[in-house]
C-alpha positions as CSV (number, residue, x, y, z in Angstrom):
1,X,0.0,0.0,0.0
2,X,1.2,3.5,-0.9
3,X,0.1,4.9,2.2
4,X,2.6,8.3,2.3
5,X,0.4,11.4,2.8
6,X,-2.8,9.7,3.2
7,X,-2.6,8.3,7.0
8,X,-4.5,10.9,9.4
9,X,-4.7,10.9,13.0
10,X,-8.2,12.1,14.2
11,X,-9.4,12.1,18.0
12,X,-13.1,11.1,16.5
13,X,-11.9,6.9,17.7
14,X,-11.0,7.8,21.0
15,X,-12.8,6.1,24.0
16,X,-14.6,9.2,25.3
17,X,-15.2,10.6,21.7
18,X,-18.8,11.3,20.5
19,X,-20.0,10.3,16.6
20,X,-20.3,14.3,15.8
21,X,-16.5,14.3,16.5
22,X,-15.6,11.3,13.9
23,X,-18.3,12.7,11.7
24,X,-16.7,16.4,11.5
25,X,-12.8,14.3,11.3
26,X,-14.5,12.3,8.6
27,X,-16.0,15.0,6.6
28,X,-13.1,17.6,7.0
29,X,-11.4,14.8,4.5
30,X,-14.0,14.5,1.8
31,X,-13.9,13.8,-0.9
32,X,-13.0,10.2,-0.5
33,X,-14.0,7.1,-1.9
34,X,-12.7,4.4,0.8
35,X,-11.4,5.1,4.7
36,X,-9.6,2.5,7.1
37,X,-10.3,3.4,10.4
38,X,-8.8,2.0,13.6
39,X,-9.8,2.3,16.9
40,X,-10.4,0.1,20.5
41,X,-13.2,-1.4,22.0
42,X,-15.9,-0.9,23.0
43,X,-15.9,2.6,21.4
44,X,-15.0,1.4,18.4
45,X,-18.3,-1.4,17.9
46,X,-19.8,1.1,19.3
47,X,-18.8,3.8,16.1
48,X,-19.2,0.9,14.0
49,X,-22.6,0.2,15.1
50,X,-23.4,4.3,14.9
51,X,-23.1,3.9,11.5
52,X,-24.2,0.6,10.3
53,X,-27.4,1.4,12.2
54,X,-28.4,4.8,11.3
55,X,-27.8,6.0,14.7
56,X,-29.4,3.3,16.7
57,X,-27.0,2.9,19.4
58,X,-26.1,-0.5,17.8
59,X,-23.0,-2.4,19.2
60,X,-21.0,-4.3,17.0
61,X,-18.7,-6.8,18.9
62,X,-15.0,-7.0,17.2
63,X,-12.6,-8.7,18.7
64,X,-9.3,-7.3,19.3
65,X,-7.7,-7.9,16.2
66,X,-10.4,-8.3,14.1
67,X,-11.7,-6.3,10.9
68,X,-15.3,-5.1,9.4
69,X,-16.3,-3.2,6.5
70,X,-19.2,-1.0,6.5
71,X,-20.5,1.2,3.1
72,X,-21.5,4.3,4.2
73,X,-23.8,6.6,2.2
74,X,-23.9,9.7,4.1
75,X,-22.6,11.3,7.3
76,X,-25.5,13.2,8.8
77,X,-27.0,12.8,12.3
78,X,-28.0,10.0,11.2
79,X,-25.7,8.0,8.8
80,X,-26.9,5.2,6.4
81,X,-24.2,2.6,6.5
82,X,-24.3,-1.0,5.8
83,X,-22.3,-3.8,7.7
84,X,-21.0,-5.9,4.7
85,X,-18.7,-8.4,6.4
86,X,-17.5,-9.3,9.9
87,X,-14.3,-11.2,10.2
88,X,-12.8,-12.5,14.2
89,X,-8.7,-12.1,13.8
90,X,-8.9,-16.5,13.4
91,X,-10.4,-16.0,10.3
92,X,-8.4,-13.2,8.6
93,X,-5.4,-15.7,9.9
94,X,-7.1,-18.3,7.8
95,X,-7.5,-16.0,4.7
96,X,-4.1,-14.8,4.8
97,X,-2.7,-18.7,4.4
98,X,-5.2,-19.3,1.9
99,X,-3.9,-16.3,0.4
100,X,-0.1,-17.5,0.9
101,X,-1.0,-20.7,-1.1
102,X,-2.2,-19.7,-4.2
């Protein structure tokens, strides 16, 4: 990955943060067409769930370790997001051999 220039650190993942603070560090990048974000539990399923829930206070338990991707369509109040795949760290593991092999 050619990552140079393109890493940001925003305090919108940290564990007393609030969505409007992610949502402002998220918009104040646009335009974008993909973003990796990285955070700890349980404000980060808890982010995750913000958005893959259109605000509903959903929860979305990742384990340390562990990866998710979520298409997000806007980043009102309320964001429309959809969670598209859950993967525990054993099965990224498992996809990386697999990967490896062929």
């Amino acid at each position: 990955l050619s990552l140079q220039d393109k890493v940001h650190v925003c305090e919108g993942l940290l564990p007393e943060d609030h969505w409007d603070i992610l949502r402002q560090a998220l918009k104040s990048h646009l335009p974008f067409e993909r973003a990796l974000l990285v955070g700890h539990q349980p404000s980060f399923g808890q982010m995750i769930g913000h958005l893959a829930s259109s605000g509903g206070g959903l929860e979305i338990p990742l384990k340390k370790g562990g990866a998710c991707r979520v298409d997000v369509n806007g980043l009102g109040q309320k964001p429309y997001g959809e969670l598209i795949w859950l993967l525990n760290p054993k099965l990224l593991r498992k996809l990386v051999k697999t990967k490896k092999r062929t």
